[in-house]
Structures are given as structure tokens and as C-alpha cells.
C-alpha positions as CSV (number, residue, x, y, z in Angstrom):
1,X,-28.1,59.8,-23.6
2,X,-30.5,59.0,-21.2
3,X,-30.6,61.1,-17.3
4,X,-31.8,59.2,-14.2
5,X,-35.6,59.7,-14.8
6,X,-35.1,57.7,-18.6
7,X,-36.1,59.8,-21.6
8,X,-36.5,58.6,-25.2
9,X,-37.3,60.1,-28.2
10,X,-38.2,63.2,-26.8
11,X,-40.3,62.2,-24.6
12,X,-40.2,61.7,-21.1
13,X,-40.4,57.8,-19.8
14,X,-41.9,56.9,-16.7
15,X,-39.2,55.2,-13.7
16,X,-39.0,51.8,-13.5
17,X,-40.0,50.2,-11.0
18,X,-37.2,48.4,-9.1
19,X,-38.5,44.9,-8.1
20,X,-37.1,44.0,-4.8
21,X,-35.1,40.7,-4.1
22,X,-37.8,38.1,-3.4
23,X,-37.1,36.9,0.7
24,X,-36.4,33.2,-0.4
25,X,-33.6,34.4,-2.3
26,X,-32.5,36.7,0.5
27,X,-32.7,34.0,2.6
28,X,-30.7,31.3,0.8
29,X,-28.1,33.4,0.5
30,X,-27.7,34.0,3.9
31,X,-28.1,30.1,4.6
32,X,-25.3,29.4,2.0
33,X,-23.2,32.2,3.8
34,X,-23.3,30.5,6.6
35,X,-22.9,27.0,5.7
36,X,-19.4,28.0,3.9
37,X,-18.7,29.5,7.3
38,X,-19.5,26.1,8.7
39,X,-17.9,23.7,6.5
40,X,-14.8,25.8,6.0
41,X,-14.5,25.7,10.0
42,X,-14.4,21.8,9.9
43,X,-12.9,21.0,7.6
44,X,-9.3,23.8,7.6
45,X,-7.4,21.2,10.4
46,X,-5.4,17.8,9.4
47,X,-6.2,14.9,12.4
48,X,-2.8,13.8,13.9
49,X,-2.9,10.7,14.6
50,X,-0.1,7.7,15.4
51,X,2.8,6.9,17.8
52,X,1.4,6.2,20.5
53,X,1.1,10.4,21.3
54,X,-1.1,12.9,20.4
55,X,0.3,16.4,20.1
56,X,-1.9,19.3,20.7
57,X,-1.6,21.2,17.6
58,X,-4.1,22.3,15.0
59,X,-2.5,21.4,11.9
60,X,-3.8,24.0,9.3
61,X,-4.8,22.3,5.9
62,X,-3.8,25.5,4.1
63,X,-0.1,26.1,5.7
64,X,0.7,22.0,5.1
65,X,-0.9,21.4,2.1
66,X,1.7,20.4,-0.7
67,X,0.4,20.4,-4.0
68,X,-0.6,17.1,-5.4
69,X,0.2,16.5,-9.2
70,X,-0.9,14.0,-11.2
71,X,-1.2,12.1,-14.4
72,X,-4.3,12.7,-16.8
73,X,-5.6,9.4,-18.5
74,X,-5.7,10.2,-21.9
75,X,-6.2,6.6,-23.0
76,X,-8.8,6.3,-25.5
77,X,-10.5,3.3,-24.7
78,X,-11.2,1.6,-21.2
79,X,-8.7,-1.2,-20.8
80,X,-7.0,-2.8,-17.8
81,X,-7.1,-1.2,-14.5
82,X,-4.1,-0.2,-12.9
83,X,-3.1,-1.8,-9.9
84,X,-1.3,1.5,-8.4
85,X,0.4,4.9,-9.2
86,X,3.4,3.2,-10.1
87,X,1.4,1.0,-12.7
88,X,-0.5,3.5,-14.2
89,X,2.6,5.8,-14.6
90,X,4.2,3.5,-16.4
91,X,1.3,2.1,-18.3
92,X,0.9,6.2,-19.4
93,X,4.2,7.5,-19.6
94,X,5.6,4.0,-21.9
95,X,2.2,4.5,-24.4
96,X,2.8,8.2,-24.1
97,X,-1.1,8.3,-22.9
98,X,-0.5,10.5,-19.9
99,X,0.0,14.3,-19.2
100,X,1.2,15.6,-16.2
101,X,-0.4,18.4,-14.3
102,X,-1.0,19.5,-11.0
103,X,-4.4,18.1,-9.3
104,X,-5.9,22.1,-9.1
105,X,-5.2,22.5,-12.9
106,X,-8.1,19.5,-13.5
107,X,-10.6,22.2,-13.8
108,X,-9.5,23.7,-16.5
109,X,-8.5,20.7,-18.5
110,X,-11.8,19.5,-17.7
111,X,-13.2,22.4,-19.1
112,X,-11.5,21.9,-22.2
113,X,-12.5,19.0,-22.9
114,X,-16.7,19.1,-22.2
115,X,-16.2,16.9,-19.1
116,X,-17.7,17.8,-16.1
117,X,-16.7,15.5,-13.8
118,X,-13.2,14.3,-12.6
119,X,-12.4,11.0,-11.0
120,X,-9.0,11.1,-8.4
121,X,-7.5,7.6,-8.2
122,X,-4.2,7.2,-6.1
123,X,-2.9,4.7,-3.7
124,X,-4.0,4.5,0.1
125,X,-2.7,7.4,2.1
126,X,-2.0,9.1,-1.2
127,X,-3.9,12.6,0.2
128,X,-6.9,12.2,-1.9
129,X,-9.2,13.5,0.8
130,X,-6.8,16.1,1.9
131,X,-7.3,17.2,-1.4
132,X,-10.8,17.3,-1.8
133,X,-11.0,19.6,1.7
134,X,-8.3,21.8,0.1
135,X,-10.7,22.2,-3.1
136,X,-13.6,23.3,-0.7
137,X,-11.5,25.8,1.2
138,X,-10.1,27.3,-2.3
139,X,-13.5,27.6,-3.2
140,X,-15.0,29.3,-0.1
141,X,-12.0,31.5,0.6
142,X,-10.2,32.6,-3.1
143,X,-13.4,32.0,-5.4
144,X,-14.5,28.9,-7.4
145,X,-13.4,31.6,-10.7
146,X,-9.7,31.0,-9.5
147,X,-8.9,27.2,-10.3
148,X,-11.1,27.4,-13.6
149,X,-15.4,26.8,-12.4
150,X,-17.8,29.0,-12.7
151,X,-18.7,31.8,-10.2
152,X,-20.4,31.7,-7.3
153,X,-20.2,27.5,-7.5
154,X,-21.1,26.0,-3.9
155,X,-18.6,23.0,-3.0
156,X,-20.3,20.3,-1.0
157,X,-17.9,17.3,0.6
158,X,-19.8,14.4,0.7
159,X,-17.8,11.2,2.6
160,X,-19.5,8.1,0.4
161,X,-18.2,6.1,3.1
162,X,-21.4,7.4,5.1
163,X,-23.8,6.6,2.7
164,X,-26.1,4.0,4.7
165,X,-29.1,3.6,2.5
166,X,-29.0,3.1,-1.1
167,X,-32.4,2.9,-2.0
168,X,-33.0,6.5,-1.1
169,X,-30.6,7.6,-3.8
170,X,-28.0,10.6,-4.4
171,X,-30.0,13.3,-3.8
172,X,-31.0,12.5,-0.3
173,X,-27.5,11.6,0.8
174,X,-26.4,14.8,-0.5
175,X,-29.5,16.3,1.6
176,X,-28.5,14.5,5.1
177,X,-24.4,15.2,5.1
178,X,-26.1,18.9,4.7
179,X,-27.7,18.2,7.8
180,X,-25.4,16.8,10.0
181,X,-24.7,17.7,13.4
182,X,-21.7,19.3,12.0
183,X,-23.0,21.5,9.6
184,X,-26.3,22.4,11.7
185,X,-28.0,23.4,8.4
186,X,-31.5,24.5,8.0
187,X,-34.2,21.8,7.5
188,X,-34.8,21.6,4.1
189,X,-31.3,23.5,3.1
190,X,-30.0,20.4,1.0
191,X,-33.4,20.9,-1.2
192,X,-32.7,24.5,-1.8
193,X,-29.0,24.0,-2.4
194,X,-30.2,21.6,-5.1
195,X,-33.2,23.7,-6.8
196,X,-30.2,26.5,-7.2
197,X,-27.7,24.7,-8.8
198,X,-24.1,25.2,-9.7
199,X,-22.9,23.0,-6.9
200,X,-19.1,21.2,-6.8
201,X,-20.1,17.8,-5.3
202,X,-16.7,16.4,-3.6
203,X,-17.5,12.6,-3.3
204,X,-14.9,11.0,-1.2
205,X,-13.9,7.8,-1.2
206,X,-15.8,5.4,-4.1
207,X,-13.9,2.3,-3.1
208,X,-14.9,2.7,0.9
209,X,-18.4,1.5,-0.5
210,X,-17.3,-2.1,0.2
211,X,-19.6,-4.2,-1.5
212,X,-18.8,-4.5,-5.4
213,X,-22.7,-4.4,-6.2
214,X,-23.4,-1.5,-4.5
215,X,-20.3,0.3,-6.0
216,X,-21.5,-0.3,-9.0
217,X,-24.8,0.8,-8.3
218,X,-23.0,4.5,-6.6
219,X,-20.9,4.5,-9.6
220,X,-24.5,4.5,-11.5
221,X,-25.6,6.9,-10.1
222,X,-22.9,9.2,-9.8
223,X,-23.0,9.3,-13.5
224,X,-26.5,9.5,-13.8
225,X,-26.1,12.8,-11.5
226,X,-24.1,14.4,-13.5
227,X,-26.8,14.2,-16.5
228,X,-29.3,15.3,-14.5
229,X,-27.6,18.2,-12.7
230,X,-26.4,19.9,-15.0
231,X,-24.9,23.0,-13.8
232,X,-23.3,21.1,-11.5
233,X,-19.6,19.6,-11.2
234,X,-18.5,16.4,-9.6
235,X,-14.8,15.4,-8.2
236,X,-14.8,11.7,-7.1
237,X,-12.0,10.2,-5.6
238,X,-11.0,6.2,-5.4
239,X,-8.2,3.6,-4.8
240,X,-7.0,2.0,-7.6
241,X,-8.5,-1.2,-5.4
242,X,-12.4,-0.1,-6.0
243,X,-11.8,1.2,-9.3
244,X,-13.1,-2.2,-11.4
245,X,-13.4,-2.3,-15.0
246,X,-17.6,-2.1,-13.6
247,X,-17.6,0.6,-11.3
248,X,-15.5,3.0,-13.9
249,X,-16.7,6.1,-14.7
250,X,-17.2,7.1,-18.1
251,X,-16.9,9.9,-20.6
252,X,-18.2,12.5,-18.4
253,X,-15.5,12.1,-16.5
254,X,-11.4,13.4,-16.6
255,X,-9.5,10.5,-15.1
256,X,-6.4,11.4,-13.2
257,X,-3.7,9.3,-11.3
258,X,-2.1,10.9,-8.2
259,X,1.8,10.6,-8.5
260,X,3.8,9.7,-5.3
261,X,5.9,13.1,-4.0
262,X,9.2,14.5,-5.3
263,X,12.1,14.5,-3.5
264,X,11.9,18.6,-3.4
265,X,8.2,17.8,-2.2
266,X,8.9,15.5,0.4
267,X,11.5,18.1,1.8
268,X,8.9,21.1,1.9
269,X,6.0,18.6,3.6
270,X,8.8,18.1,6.5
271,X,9.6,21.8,7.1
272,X,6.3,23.0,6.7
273,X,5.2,20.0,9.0
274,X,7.9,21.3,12.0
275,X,7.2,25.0,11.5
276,X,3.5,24.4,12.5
277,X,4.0,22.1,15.2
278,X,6.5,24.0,16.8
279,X,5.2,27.3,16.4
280,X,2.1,25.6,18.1
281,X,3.9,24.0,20.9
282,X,6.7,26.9,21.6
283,X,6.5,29.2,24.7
284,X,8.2,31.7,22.3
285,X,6.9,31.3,19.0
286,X,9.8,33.6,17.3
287,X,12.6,31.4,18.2
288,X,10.2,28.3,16.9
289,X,11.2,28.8,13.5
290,X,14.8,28.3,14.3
291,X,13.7,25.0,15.9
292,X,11.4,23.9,13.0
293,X,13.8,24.2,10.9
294,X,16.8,22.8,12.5
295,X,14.8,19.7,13.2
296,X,13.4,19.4,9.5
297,X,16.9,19.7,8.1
298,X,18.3,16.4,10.6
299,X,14.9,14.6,9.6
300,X,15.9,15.4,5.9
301,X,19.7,14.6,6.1
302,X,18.7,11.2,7.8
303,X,16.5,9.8,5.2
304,X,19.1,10.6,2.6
305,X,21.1,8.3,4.0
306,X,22.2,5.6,2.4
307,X,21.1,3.0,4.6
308,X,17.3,4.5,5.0
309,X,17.4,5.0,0.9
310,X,18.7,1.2,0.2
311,X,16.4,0.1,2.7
312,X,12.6,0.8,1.4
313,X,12.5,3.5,4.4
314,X,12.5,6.8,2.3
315,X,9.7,5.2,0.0
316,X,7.5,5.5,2.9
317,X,8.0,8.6,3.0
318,X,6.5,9.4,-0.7
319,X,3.2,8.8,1.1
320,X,1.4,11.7,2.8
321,X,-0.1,9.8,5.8
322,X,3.2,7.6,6.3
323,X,5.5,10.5,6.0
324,X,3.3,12.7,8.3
325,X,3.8,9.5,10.8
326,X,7.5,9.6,10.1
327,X,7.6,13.3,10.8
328,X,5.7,12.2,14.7
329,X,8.3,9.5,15.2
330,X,10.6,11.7,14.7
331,X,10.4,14.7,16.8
332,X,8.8,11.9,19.7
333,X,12.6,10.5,19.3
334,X,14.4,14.0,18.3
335,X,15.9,11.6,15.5
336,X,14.4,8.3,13.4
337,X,15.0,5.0,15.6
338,X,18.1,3.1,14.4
339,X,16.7,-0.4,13.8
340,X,13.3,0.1,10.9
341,X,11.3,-2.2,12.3
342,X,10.2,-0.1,15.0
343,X,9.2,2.1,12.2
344,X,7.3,-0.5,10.4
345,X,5.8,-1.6,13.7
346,X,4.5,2.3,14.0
347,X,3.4,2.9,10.5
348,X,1.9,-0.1,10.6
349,X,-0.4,0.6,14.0
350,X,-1.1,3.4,12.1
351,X,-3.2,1.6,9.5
352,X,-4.7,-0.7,11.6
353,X,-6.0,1.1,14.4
354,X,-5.6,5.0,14.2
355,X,-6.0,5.4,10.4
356,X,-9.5,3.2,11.1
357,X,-10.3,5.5,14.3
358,X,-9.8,8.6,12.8
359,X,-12.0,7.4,9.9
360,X,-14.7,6.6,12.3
361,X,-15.2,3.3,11.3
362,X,-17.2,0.7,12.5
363,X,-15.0,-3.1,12.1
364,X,-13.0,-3.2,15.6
365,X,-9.6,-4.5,14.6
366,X,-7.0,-4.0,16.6
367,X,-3.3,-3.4,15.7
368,X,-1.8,-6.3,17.5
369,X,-4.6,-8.9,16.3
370,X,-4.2,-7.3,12.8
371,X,-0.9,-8.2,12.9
372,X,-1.1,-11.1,14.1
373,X,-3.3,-12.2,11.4
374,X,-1.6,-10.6,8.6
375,X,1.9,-11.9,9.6
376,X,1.6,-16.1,8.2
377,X,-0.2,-14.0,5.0
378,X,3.3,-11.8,4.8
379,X,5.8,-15.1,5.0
380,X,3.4,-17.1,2.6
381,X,3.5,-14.3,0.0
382,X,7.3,-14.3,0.7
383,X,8.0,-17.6,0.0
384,X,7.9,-17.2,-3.5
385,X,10.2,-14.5,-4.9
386,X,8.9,-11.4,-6.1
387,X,5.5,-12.3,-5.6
388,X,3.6,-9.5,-3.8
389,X,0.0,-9.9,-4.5
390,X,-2.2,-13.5,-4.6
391,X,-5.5,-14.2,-4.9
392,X,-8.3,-14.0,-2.0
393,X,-9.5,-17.6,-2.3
394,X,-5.8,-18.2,-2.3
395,X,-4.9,-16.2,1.2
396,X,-7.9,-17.4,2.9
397,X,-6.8,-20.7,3.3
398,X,-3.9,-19.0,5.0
399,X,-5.8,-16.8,7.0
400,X,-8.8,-18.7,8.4
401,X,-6.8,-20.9,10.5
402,X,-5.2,-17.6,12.4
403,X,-9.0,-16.2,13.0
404,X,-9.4,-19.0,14.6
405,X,-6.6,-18.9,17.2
406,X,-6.8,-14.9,17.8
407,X,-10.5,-15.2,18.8
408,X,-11.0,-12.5,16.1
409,X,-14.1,-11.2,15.7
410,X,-16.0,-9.3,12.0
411,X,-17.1,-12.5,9.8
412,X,-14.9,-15.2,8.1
413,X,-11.6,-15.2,6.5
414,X,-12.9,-12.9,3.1
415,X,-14.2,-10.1,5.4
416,X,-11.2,-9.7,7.1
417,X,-9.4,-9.3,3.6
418,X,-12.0,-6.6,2.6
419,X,-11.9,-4.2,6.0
420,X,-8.2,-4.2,5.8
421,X,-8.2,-3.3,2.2
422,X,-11.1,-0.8,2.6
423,X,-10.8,0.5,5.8
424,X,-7.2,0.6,6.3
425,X,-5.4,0.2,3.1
426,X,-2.4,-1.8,4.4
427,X,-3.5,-4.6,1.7
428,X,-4.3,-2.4,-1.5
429,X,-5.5,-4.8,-4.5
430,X,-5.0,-4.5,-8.2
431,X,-8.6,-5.8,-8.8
432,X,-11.3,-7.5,-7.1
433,X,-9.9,-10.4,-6.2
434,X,-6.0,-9.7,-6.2
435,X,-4.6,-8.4,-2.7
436,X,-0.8,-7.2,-1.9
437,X,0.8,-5.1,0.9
438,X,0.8,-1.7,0.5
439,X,4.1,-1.5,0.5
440,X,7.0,-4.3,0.1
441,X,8.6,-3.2,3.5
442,X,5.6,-4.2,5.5
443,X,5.1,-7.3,3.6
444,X,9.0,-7.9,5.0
445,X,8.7,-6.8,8.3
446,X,5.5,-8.8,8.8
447,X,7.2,-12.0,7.4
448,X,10.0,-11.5,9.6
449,X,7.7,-11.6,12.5
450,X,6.3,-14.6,11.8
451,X,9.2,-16.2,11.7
452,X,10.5,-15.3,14.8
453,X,6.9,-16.0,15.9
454,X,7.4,-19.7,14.9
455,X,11.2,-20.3,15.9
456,X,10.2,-20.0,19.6
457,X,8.8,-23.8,18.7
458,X,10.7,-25.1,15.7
459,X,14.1,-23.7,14.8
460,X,14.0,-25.3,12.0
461,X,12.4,-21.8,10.1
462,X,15.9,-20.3,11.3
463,X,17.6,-23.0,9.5
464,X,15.4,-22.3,6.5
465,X,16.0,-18.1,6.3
466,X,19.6,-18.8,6.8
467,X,19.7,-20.9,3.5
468,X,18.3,-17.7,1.9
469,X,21.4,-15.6,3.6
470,X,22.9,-13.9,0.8
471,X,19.6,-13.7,-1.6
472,X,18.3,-9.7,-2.2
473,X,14.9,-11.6,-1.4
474,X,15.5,-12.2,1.5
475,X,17.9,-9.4,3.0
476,X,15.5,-7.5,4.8
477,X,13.5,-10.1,6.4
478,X,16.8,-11.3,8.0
479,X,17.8,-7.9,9.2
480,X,14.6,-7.2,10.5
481,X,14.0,-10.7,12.6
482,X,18.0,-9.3,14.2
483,X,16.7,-6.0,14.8
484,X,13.8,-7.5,17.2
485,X,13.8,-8.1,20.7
486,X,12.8,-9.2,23.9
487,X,14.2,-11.4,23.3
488,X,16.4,-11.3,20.7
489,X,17.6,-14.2,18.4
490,X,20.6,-13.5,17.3
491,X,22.2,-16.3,18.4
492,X,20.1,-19.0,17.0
493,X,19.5,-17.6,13.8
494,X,23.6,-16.4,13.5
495,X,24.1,-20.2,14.6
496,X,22.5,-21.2,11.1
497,X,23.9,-18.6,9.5
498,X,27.7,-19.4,9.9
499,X,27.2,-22.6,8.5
500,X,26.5,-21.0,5.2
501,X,28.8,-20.8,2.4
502,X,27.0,-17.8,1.9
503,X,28.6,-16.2,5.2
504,X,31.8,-15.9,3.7
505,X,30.8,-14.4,0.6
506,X,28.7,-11.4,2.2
507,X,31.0,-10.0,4.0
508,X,29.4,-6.6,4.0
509,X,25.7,-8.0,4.7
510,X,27.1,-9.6,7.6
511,X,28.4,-6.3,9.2
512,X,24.7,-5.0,8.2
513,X,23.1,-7.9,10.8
514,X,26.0,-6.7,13.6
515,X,24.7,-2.8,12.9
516,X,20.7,-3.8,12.8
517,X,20.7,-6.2,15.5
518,X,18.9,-5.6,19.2
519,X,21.7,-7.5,21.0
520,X,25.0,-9.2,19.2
521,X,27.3,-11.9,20.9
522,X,30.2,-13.1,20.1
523,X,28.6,-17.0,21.1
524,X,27.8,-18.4,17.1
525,X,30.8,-16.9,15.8
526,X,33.2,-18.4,18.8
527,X,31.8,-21.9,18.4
528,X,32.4,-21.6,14.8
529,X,36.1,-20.9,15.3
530,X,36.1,-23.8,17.7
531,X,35.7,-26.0,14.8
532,X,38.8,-27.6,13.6
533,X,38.9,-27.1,9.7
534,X,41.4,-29.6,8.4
535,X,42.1,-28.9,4.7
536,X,38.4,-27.5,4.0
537,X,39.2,-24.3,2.5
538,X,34.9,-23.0,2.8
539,X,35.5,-23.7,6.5
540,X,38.8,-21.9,6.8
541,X,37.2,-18.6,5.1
542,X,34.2,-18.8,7.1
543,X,36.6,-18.9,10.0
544,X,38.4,-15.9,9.0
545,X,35.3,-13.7,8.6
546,X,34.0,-15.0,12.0
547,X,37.2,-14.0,13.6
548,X,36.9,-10.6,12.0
549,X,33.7,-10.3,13.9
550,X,35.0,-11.8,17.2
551,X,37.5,-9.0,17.1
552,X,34.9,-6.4,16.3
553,X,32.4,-7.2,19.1
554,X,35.4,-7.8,22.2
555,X,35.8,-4.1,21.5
556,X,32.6,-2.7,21.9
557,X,30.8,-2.7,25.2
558,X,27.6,-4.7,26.0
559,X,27.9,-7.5,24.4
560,X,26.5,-11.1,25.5
């Protein structure tokens, strides 16, 4: 066996001669050092955004992360694509063409399978980017060798969103998000980064590269990248909107599907949710976590209530960035508000200003003119059961006159469809073309507003919802038009609704518009008892069920 000064065979063997770690290296090392310090640092707090508040709190990505899970695409060939998680669930699960694993296990099924790239699809606000920043924190603080990539990998979180020119290519985008004011990188550190290699490129957000043709021509390239970089890995994420039969990725690439949360999952989001905020916000932050929690357990007892689960509400809440809203609403109130549309209203605001603020982006559309334009699109879709998406050429027409009249300003009647679907995902698409609300409650509450919007000068739309009374359809639009105010229309649209035979049949959706309604009065239901009935039997139950109301309403206080 050889000593320190290296003999063999007998014979003595001169020391080798140690060569020193060339300065460059030295140097990159310390430049990569501290660019994980730096990118870590921005990127470990949540925004908070929504409800008209803001509170003070870092929310730590770490302590409120709640593991996303996913389905894995395992369709041979490239056919339709889906339209959202709830599509491509069933699509998989009913071919048996899916496998379910949780989002920090793609690695290593990656792995398995040669593929080193992996492509995120989920709906809007389905924690896609929170995702991303999670994989760049595990890397920088547990080791890239813990979720399955090699060691020593660098992650880089690249917003595609930002990418301005596209004739300078990937690798000079990559280069100048290196250099951002944010990161405060060397000059010429995105060049070195690339010469070394093994880098995890986190491209976020494919679809929020608006034009088709140059999604396409990213999606290119993307794939391209991963040819010519070959010790590196690539994680792109995308709405199921700007995920075209064109812009797909290809074999290279693992495709997964984000699945909404569990109700377990939903539950822990809440108390983990209240135990940083209050903790935060406490003068004494041991007796927080006796608040947090007490507060997290009424927040979870009221959404598994049965009129917040037959009512769309707890859906919402399957949605990272509309449960994290619910959760502000919440503790703003110290419980959920009683009547949903001022939930809807909120959520809502959220994806139309706050969501579009926080993203720094550029289109200026406010949440009341949003609204405003997106309400006649709600009560068009509405107006034919179960549909919930249409055509663009086909809600233009309904659009372009309400453009008009809001003085709105951001191009013609297709723009406007495109920045809500890319830059604030309350109208998600199942292709190009197609367009629907992101969730059927909205598409509701917006119809509901433009109905109320257009009884102010012909009652006559009353007349016409109250012909639906009775009609699943239509049962939540009704509710929510009671449930707003200022001033209410109870009475006109209750008018139209006693003359129903419907009214008498539906007894128990009648005492749903008493409990959802801003005001009540007993004024429809008196003038219907006023009537005299003869031998007309429909009259005479009507009567009875409007008397049952009459005495319900004398004994409670407040009423018109």
C-alpha cells in the first residue's frame, strides 16, 4: 500500500503535483452561491392579494405549501386536448391512461422514462407557479438529489410571460431574467450559468404568450432547448387554454394534469393559512395558535354546510388562489358572508384586477368595467341550458356593443376575450377558439347581474326568469338577483313569481329566496292573497303557500 509520498514497485515516486482550482471556477461558484441566495429570497413569500385589504403578513411558500398531485398522461398518441382538470381526469381515469402521483414525484418518473422535460397543465389559479417557486426552494435548500435530479443542478425560474423579444431566442431570455434588477447578477452570469450546464429551467406560464404564432414558435423552441442542452432539465407549466394540439410538447416531455384539492387538502390549506397569518399579526404569538385554529375549524364547519356544498361555493374552494381569497373574506368578516354573491363579487375582483396587478401586467381592465362587459356574455351563455362555453366569433357579437358603451379601452371585441383568458383566467377555453367561465357560479352570478341590470328599464326580463322558477338551471341565478341590493328587487321579481304554477310546487326553493334575499316583504305575496280564487284549485294552492310566507315574515322584524 502506498504512504503519503506514493511508492511503487519498490521504488520511490515523486509527489504529485496538486493543480489548483483555476479562478473562473472559483469564481462561478461563488456567483452561483449567491444567486441561490438571491432567488431563494424572492421567491420564499406568497402575494396576498384581494378583499379590498391587504394584511401585512409574509406568507411563507414553505409553511403554506400543500402538495399538488397530479395525473401523468400516459396516452400514447396526441389526441384531443383537454378543456380542464376535470376533462382530462375523466378522459384518463375512463381509458385507464392516467396515473396518479404527486407533482414532486415527476422527477423520478421522468427519469424512468428518458424524458427530460415535464409540462404542468392545470386550470387558472390551480398553483402551477406556486409550484414551480416550491421546486426552486427544494432545490436550493434540501438538494436537487432529493426529488430525483442530478446533483449540484442549478434551478432557474424563468416567467415566459416576460419574454418581449422573440427574435433573440431562448438563450438570451434565460440570460436577461439572470439579470434583472432582482437577481442583481454579474454581467455575463447567464453565459457562464449556460457554458456549465446541469441547469433546471422553470418556464412559467406557456399560455401567458398570447399570440398563438408566437406560442408556437416558444413551444419550438423550448423543445429545441432541450436537444441542445443536454445536461439540462426543463419543467413548463400551461393552462389547458394555451395548450393547442400546435403548441404541444412532444416526446421529450412527461405530461401531467394538476388535480383540484381533496377535501383533507382543502382543510390543511385553511389551518396552515390561519396559523401563519395569525402568528404574524398576534401581539402574543403563543396564544396565536389557539386563534388560528379556532378560526380554521369555523371556516371549515361552514363550508361543509349544506347550503355552501349544494350551492357551487365549496367548489371554489378546490382552487388555490380562490380558496386563499375565501380564507381573506373570511377572517375580514370573522365568518363567510350569508348571501354568495358578495363572494362571487370578491373572487371575481380578484381575477380582474388584483390577480392582473399582482402579475404585473400591462392591459388596464378594471374590475367593475370587466364586469360590466362580461355580464350580457354570462346571461347569453345562460340562455341555453347547460351551455358553458361558445365560440369567440360567436360572443363578440355579444360583446362589442358593451365596449362601446363602457368607453373601454385595449382593442376590439377579440382582444378583450384574449386578456381575460390570459391574463386573468376568469374565461378559461378548451381550445383556441372556445371560451367558458372559469367556473359555473360566476357565469351565474354574472347573469344574474345583468338581469337586474336590465329590469331597471324593462321588467319584462323578471317576467322571463320567473318562467324559469322551479328549473335547476336557473336556481341560482334567481337566488342571487334576491340576494342583491341597493336596491333590492324582491318585490318585482316575487310579483312574477307568484303567478307561477311553479310557486306552489317549490315550496322549499321558495323559503331558499326568503333566506338569500337582501330585503323580503310581505307586498307580492299580500296582493296575491287579495286575489279572489273562485273554484281555481292552482290559485287556491298558490294562496296557501303565500299565506305560509305572510305568516313567516309578520314574525320577524324588518321587514317592508
Amino acid at each position: 500500500m502506498e504512504g503519503r509520498e506514493g511508492r511503487c514497485c519498490g521504488k520511490e515516486k515523486p509527489l504529485q503535483k496538486v493543480e489548483p482550482i483555476p479562478t473562473s471556477v472559483t469564481n462561478l461558484e461563488k456567483e452561483i452561491s449567491s444567486y441561490c441566495q438571491k432567488a431563494a429570497s424572492l421567491h420564499e413569500h406568497l402575494p396576498v392579494a384581494g378583499f379590498a385589504t391587504h394584511i401585512k403578513v409574509p406568507i411563507d411558500l414553505e409553511e403554506m405549501y400543500i402538495p399538488l398531485r397530479a395525473m401523468v398522461n400516459l396516452r400514447g398518441v396526441s389526441e384531443e386536448s383537454f378543456r380542464d382538470a376535470e376533462h382530462a381526469e375523466k378522459s384518463l381515469t375512463g381509458h385507464d391512461s392516467g396515473l396518479e402521483i404527486s407533482l414532486i414525484e415527476a422527477f423520478r418518473q421522468s427519469e424512468k422514462r428518458r424524458q427530460r422535460g415535464i409540462v404542468i397543465l392545470g386550470d387558472p389559479g390551480s398553483g402551477k407557479t406556486t409550484h414551480l417557486k416550491r421546486v426552486l426552494l427544494w432545490c436550493i435548500r434540501k438538494g436537487p438529489a432529493t426529488i430525483g435530479l442530478p446533483q449540484d443542478m442549478i434551478p432557474v425560474f424563468l416567467p415566459l410571460r416576460e419574454l418581449k423579444n422573440l427574435d433573440e431566442g431562448l438563450d438570451v431570455f434565460i440570460q436577461a431574467q439572470l439579470q434583472s434588477p432582482h437577481l442583481q447578477t454579474a454581467k455575463g452570469f447567464g453565459k457562464r450559468l449556460l457554458e456549465r450546464g446541469n441547469l433546471l429551467f422553470l418556464l412559467d406560464g406557456l399560455d401567458e404568450v398570447a399570440d398563438l404564432s408566437e406560442r408556437e414558435r416558444v413551444s419550438g423552441w423550448i423543445t429545441e432547448a432541450i436537444r441542445s442542452h443536454p445536461t439540462c432539465r426543463f419543467v413548463v407549466t400551461c393552462r389547458f387554454a394555451g395548450y393547442s394540439e400546435t403548441v404541444q410538447m412532444k416526446e421529450d416531455f412527461l405530461e401531467m394534469h394538476v388535480r383540484p384539492l381533496t377535501q383533507d387538502q382543502v382543510e390543511r390549506f385553511i389551518q396552515n393559512w390561519y396559523t401563519i397569518v395569525e402568528k404574524g399579526l398576534a401581539k402574543d404569538p403563543e396564544q396565536a395558535g389557539g386563534i388560528a385554529s379556532e378560526k380554521a375549524d369555523n371556516l371549515i364547519k361552514r363550508l361543509q354546510e349544506p347550503d355552501f356544498r349544494a350551492r357551487r361555493v365549496f367548489e371554489l374552494t378546490r382552487n388555490p388562489l380562490l380558496r386563499a381569497n375565501i380564507c381573506l373574506v373570511h377572517r375580514f368578516r370573522a365568518d363567510l358572508p350569508k348571501k354568495r354573491a358578495h363572494l362571487y363579487e370578491e373572487c371575481i375582483k380578484v381575477l380582474l384586477e388584483h390577480w392582473r396587478k399582482a402579475k404585473m401586467l400591462t392591459v388596464d381592465i378594471g374590475a367593475q368595467n370587466g364586469r360590466r362587459v362580461l355580464q350580457p356574455v354570462a346571461l347569453w351563455m345562460h340562455g341555453q341550458e347547460g351551455r358553458t362555453r361558445a365560440k369567440d366569433s360567436e360572443l363578440e357579437l355579444v360583446i362589442e356593443p358593451v365596449l362601446k358603451l363602457v368607453k373601454l379601452s385595449g382593442g376590439s371585441a377579440k382582444d378583450f376575450l384574449r386578456i381575460i383568458r390570459d391574463e386573468s383566467g376568469l374565461l378559461t377555453g378548451w381550445s383556441h377558439e372556445d371560451y367558458g367561465f372559469m367556473h359555473l357560479g360566476f357565469q351565474e352570478y354574472l347573469a344574474a347581474r345583468e338581469i337586474r341590470t336590465q329590469a331597471f328599464g324593462d321588467p319584462g326580463v323578471l317576467r322571463e326568469l320567473a318562467s324559469h322558477f322551479g328549473e335547476s338551471w336557473w336556481q341560482e341565478v334567481g337566488l342571487i338577483l334576491l340576494a342583491l341590493e341597493d336596491p333590492s328587487l324582491f318585490v318585482p321579481y316575487m310579483r312574477e313569481v307568484v303567478k307561477q304554477p311553479a310557486f306552489a310546487k317549490f315550496p322549499e326553493l321558495v323559503e331558499a329566496c326568503l333566506d338569500d334575499a337582501a330585503e323580503t316583504s310581505v307586498v307580492p305575496f299580500r296582493e296575491l292573497l287579495e286575489v279572489d280564487p273562485g273554484k281555481d284549485r292552482e290559485l287556491w294552492a298558490r294562496q296557501l303557500v303565500a299565506l305560509r310566507i305572510v305568516e313567516r315574515l309578520i314574525r320577524t322584524p324588518f321587514i317592508i
